[in-house]
N, C-alpha and C positions, 0 to 999 in steps of 0.2 A: 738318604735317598727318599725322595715325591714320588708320589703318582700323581696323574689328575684326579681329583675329588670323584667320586662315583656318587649321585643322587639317590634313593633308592624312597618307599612310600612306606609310612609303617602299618601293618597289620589291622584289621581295623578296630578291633577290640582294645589295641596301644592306643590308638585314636581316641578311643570314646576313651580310656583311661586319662590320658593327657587334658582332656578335654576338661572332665569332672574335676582335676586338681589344681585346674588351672582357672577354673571359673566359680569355684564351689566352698573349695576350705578355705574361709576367711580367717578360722579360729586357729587357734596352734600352728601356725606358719613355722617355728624352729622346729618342728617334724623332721623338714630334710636334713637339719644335720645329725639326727637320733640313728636316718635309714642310712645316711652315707657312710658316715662312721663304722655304721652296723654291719653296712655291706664289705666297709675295708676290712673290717677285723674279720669275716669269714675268708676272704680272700689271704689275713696269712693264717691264721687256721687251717686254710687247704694245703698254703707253701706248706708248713710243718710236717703236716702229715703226707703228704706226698715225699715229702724230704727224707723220711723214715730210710724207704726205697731206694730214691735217687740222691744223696747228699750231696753233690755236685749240685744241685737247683742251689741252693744258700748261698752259690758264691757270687761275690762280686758286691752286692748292695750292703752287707753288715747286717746289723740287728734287724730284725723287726720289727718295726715301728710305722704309726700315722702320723700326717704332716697335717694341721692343720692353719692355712693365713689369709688372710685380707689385703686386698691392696686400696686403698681407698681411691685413689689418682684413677687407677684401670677398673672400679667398681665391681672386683671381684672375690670371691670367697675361692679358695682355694683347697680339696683336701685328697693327699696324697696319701699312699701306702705302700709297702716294700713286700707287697702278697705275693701272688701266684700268678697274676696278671691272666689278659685274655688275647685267644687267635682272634683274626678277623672272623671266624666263622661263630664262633664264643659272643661277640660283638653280638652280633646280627641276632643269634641265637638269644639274646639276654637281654637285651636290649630293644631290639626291632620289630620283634614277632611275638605270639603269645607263649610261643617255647614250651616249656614243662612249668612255667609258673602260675601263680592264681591268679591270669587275670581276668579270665571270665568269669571265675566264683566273688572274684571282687567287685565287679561289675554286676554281679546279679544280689550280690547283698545288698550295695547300692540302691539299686532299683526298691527292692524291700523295704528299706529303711529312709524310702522317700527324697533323701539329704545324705550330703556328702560326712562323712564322719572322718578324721583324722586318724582313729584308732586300726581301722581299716589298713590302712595305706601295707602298714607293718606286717600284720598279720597276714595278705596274701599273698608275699614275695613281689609286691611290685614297690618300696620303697623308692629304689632309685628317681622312679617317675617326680615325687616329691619336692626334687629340684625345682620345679617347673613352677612352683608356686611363688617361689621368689625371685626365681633368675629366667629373661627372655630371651639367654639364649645360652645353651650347655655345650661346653666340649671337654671329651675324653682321649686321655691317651694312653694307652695300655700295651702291655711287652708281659707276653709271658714268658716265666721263668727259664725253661727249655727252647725259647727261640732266639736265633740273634739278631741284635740290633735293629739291620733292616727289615725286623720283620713286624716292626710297629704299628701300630694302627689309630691313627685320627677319628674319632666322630663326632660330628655337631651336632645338631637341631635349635632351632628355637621352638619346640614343641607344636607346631601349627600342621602336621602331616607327615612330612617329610624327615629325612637325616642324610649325612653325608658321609661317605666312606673314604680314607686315601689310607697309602701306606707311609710311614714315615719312620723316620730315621729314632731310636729310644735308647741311647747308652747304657739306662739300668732299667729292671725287670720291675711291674706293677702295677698299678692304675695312679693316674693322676684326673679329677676331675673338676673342674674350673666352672664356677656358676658366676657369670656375667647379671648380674642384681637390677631388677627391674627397678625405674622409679620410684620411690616410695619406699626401699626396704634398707632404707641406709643404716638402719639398727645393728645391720647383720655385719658393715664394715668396722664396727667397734670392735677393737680384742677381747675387753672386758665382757662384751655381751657375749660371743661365741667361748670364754673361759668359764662362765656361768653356765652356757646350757650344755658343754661338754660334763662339769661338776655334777651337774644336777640327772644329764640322760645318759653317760657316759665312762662315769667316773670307775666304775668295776671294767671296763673291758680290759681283757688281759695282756694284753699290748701297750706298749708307752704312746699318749699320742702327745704330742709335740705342738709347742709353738713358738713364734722367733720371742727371745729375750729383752730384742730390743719392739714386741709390738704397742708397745705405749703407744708410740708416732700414728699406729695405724696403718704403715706404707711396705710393711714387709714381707716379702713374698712368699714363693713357695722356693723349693731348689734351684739353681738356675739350668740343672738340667732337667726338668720337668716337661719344658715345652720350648715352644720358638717363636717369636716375634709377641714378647711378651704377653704370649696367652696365662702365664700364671703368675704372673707379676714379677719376674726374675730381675735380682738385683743384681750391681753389678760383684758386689762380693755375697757370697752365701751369707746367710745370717746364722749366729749362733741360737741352738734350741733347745725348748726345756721343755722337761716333762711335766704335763698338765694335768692329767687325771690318776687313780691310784694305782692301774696297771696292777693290782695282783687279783687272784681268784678269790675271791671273797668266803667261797666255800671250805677251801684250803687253812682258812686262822678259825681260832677255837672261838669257841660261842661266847666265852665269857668278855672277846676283846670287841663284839658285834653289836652296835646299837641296834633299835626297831628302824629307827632312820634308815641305815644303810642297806639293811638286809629290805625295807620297803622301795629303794632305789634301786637296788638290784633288782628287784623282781618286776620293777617299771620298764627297766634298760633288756632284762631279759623277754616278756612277755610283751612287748610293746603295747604297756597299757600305761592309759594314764590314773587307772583305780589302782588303790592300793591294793596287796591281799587280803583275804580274810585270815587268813594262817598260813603257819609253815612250819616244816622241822626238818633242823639238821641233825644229823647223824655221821659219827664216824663206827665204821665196824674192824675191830681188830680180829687177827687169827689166818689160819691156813689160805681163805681171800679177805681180802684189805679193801673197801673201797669207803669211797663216801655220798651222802646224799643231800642234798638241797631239795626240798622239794614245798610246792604252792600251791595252796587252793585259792582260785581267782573270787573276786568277791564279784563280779558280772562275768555273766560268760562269754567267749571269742565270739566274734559274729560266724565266723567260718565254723565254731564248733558243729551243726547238724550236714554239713555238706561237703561234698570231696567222699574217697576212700580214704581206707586206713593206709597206704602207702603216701597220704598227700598230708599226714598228722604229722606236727614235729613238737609235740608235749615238754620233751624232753631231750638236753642234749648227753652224749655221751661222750666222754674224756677217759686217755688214758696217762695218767702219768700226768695230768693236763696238756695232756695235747689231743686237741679236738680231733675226734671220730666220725660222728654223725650223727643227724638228727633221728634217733631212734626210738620215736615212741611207742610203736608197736613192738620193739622188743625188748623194752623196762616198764612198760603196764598195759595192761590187755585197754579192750577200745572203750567200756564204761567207763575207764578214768582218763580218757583221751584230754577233760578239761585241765589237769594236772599241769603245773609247769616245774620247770627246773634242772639241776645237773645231776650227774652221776659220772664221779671219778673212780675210776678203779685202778690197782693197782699190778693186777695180776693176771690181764687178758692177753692174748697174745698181739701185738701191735701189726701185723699182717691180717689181720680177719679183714672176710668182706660180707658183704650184708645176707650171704646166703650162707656163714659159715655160721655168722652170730643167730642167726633163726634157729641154729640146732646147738648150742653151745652152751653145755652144763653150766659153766659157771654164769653167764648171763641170765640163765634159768634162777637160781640162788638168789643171784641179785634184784632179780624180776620180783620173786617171791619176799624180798625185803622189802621194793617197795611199795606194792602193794599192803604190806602186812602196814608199815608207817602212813600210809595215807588213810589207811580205814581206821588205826590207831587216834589219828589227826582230827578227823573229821568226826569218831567218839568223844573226843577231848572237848569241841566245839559244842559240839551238844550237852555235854554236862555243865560248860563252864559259861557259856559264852550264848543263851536262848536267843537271844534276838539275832545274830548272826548267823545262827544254824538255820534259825528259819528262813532266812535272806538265802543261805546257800543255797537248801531245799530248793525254796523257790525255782532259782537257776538253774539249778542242776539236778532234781529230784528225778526227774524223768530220765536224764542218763546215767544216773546212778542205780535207777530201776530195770537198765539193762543186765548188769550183773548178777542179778537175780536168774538168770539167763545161759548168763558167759560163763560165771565161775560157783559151779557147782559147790567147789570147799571151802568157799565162804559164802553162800546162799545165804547163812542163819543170819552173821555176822552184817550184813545186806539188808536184812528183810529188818533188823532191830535199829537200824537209823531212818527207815520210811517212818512217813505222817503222814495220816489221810484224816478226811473228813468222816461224821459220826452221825449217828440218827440223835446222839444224847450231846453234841457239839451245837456252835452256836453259829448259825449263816454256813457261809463258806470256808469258815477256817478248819486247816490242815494242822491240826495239836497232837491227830490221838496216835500213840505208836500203838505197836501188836501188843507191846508190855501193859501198856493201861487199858489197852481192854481185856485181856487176860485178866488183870485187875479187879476190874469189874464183873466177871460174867457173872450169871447167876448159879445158885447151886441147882448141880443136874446137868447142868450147860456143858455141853463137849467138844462145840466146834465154833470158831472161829469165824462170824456170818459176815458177807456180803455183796455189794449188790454192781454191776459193771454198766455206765451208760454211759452216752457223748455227750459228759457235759453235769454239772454237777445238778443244776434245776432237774434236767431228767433223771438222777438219781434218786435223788431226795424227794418226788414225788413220784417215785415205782409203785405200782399199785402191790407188784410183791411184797412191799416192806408192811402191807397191811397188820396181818395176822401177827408179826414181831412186834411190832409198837405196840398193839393192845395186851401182848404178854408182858410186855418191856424189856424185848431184849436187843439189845444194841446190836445196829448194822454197820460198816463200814460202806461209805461211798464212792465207789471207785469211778471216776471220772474222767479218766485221762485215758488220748487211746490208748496207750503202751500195758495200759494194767490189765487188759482180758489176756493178752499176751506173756505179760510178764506171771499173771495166778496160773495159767497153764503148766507152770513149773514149783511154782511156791505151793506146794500141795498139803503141804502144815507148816508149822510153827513151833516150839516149843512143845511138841509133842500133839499139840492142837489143829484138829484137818481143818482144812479154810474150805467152806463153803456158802456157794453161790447159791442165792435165796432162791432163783428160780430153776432152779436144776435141782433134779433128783425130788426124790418123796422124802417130806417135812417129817420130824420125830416126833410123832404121836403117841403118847399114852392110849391104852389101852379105852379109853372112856372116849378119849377124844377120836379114835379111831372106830369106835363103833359109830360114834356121831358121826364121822365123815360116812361112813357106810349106808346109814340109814339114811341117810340126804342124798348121795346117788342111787338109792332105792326109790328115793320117793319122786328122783327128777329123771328116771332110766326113761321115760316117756321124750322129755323134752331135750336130752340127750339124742336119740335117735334119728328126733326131729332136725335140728341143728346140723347132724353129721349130715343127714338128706340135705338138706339144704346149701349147705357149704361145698357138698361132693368131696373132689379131690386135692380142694384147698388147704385142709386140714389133715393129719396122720390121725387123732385124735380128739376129742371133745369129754370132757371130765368134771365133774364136782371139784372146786379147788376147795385145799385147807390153807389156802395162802389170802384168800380174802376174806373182808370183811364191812368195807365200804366201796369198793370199783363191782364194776360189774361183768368184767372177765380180762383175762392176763394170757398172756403167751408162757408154759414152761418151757422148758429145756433137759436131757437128757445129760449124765455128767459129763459129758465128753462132748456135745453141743457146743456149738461156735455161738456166740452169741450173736443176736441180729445186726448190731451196728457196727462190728466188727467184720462179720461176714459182709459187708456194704462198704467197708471201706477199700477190704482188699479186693473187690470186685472194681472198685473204681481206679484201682492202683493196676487193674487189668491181670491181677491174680486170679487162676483160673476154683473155684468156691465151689463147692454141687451145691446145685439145689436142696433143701430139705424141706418138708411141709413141715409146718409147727402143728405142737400139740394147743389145743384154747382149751382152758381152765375157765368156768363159769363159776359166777354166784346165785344159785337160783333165788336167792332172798331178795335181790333188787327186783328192783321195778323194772326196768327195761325186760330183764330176766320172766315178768309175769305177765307183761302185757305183748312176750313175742307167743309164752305158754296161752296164752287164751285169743290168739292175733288166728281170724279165719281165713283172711284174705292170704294166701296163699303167697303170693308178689311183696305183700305188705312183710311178709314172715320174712321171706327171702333178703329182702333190705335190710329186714333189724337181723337178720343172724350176720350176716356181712358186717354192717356195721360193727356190735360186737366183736368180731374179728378185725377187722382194720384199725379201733380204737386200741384195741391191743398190739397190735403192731406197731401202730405209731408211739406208743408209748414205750413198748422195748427200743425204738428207733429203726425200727425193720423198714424199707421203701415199701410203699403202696403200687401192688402192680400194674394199677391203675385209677389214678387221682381223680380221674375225668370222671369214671364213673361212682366214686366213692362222694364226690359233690353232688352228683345227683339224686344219690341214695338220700343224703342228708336231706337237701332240698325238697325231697318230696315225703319222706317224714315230717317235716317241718311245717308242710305246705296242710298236709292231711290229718 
């Protein structure tokens, strides 16, 4: 049974996607048969697992398996599957509209990243689109499992806007999808070229994929009940077919039978990258639960990593028995290791859970905590053995590994001992020194952990705070990154060692040094009072610092003070922040400092105390509550 074709427009963010893949990625053109492939083996991953339930779905088509053929005559690539298939609504849903997949975060990394990138395609669920890059014009036929026959479904496009909808007549249950090959990609009617890049992007998926025995010729089709009117190159006898890639789980054979090769081609076919990993490790755990681990630290990180929720992560797949569950990354590692790829076979979970069972379910708890404890193991290992690639990690991932600082209180320590920051006794901008080597280093007497939070590592490392530390010599840490005022809020020691912020709280003075500081707001309580007049309500305080020694005044903080740039950013993020008046910390030994103490001009005074407070704020990174008027100020000190 036909219908008449229904036209229908596609969505418009399918639009701009079609658009982009079709005008953009010149490089890695074999992408689509990585995403089609990839998409046929979820689709019998679903049959399986739905089969659990219903064992009736399995009947009728036999094993499991992907068809992949060429017809060179019809210029077609051909790749079929024995999955779960899809309704017409499934269609539309998946295909037509933006649905539940990534194609607006795909389309916004796009934009970000200027240029079309191939790695993309994978990682935001819009594979399929893919096709579009080599074939001008796509049709699908699809039968799911639980419907019959006539309840098939045709879709076309040649990706320009539009697609076509009918019902059609489908014998057996699946997807069948037919790429019609633009001029120019005749590469892809070779056998030997599509048996190379199945080898190469494919060769672990756990399903047999197939190809006809006789495609030496080039002319061999797909099934012949695949389609009609030779849309899949149907011959008139079926051809015999062979299994082309290794069709077993990879993670399932012992490590000693595993080269680097394969387990780095796994981890290309799984993560849809074309970077190698940095590391990995398998694991099997024997005992009361049984499962096993594959797991990967990426050597770049996903473009999609900082975007989406945590419901839209898929890190990590979960198998039971090998037989695919779901993409569950939020419930085999919390969301600092969201960069994480890999499997997790178990053996002893109940095969009925559903994703609000596994949220509360001790043993996946167990598991969680395994891999978790193996990737911080991993990523310790890298650091010891492996310096130039931990630092490459860092790099990438430093900042969301500085979340867990955060998330996971019971390994805070365990967290806070793979960070590297920059140092006041470090060279430029490099990120080398851990908490252990300055521990290392501190000097005797020294009890805390110092330093200093700005936007940006220049604003660090020229804090006027770090004054009085240098000239003692004692090493600061330069936290530069937003996430660090954030993430120290919680890392409140170290190794026994309290971490603190140079400019918060009152500095530890000896006794000599503390009379010193006394006598010097003794001797400036005059010019103190002045300043506070002056400033009004600008200020909570005005104070003799022991933090300088060549600036001429700083902003403190209070321990539990938001730092300025911090409090600016989540104001800009529309986070509601109080106001606080800062305390200004002066040096009365500078100059500016003497010539505001002996300044009669009343107006004049008013300018240089401002100033001193605006020059401090701008250098904590606090916003100027008014720039308009702080140029003037300058301007007319300058002038006079």
């Amino acid at each position: 049974m036909t219908t008449t074709p229904e036209t229908r427009k596609f969505e418009a963010e399918v639009a701009q996607v079609l658009h982009l893949v079709t005008h953009s990625l010149y490089s890695h053109k074999e992408i689509f048969l990585r995403e089609l492939v990839s998409n046929a083996s979820d689709a019998c991953d679903k049959l399986r697992f739905e089969a659990i339930a219903q064992p009736d779905l399995l009947a009728g088509a036999g094993e499991l398996h992907i068809d992949v053929s060429a017809d060179r005559e019809a210029r077609t690539v051909t790749i079929r599957d024995t999955g779960i298939g899809m309704s017409r609504d499934e269609v539309v849903e998946n295909i037509g509209s933006i649905a539940s997949s990534g194609t607006r975060r795909f389309l916004e990394a796009m934009g970000s990243e200027q240029k079309a990138d191939a790695r993309l395609i994978g990682q935001f669920g819009v594979g399929f689109y893919s096709a579009f890059v080599v074939a001008d014009r796509v049709t699908v036929l699809t039968r799911r499992a639980d419907a019959p026959a006539g309840e098939g479904v045709k879709w076309e496009s040649d990706g320009r806007g539009e697609y076509t909808l009918e019902a059609v007549d489908l014998p057996e249950r699946g997807t069948t999808v037919i790429l019609h090959l633009k001029e120019g990609e005749d590469e892809f009617l070779e056998p030997w070229t599509l048996r190379s890049l199945i080898t190469k992007y494919s060769d672990h998926v756990a399903f047999p994929i197939r190809m006809p025995k006789d495609a030496g010729d080039g002319d061999a089709g797909a099934d012949a009940d695949a389609g009609t009117d030779g849309e899949a190159g149907a011959q008139a006898a079926a051809p015999a077919w062979e299994t082309v890639n290794d069709a077993s789980a990879l993670w399932t054979r012992p490590k000693a039978e595993i080269g680097d090769e394969e387990y780095q081609n796994f981890y290309k076919a799984l993560g849809h990258d074309f970077n190698d990993a940095a590391a990995w490790t398998h694991n099997r755990v024997e005992g009361s639960q049984s499962f096993t681990t594959l797991l990967y630290l990426p050597s770049q990180p996903p473009f999609d990593l900082m975007m989406g929720g945590r419901d839209e992560r898929k890190g990590l797949k979960l198998y039971i028995k090998r037989v695919f569950i779901m993409d569950a990354a939020e419930e085999l590692l919390p969301n600092y290791l969201r960069f994480v790829r890999g499997v997790v076979d178990a053996d002893d979970l109940p095969l009925n859970v559903s994703r609000e069972i596994l949220q509360h379910n001790r043993q996946l708890e167990r598991i969680k905590g395994a891999c978790v404890k193996r990737v911080l193991d991993l990523i310790e290992k890298l650091s010891r053995d492996e310096p130039e690639k931990f630092a490459a990690f860092l790099k990438a991932f430093g900042n969301t590994l500085k979340e867990g600082i955060v998330e996971d209180a019971g390994n805070r320590e365990r967290i806070a001992k793979l960070l590297r920051f920059s140092s006041t006794k470090g060279e430029g901008e490099a990120r080398d020194v851990s908490l252990d080597d300055y521990i290392g280093r501190m000097q005797d007497g020294q009890d805390a952990i110092w330093y200093v939070t700005a936007d940006g590592h220049r604003a660090a490392a020229g804090s006027p705070q770090l004054e009085a530390f240098k000239a003692r010599g004692i090493e600061v840490l330069l936290m530069s990154d937003r996430i660090d005022e954030w993430m120290l809020g919680h890392l409140r020691e170290y190794a026994g060692k309290p971490m603190r912020h140079v400019a918060k709280g009152e500095l530890p003075l000896d006794e000599a040094e503390k009379q010193k500081l006394a006598d010097a707001a003794g001797a400036a309580a005059p010019l103190l009072e002045r300043i506070k007049r002056l400033l009004g309500d600008r200020v909570e305080d005005v104070r003799v610092s022991a933090r300088l020694t060549d600036s001429p005044s700083c902003l403190a903080m209070s321990e539990w003070e938001m730092a300025p740039h911090l409090a600016k950013l989540l104001r800009d993020a529309g986070q509601d922040v109080p106001e606080q008046n800062p305390t200004l910390e002066i040096n009365p030994q500078h100059a500016l400092l003497r010539r505001l103490q002996g300044e009669a001009d009343d107006a004049r005074a008013t300018d240089l105390a401002h100033l001193l407070l605006e020059q401090a704020e701008l250098a904590a990174g606090a916003p100027l509550p008014d720039p308009a008027a702080f140029l003037q100020r300058v301007n007319r000190l300058l002038a006079g």
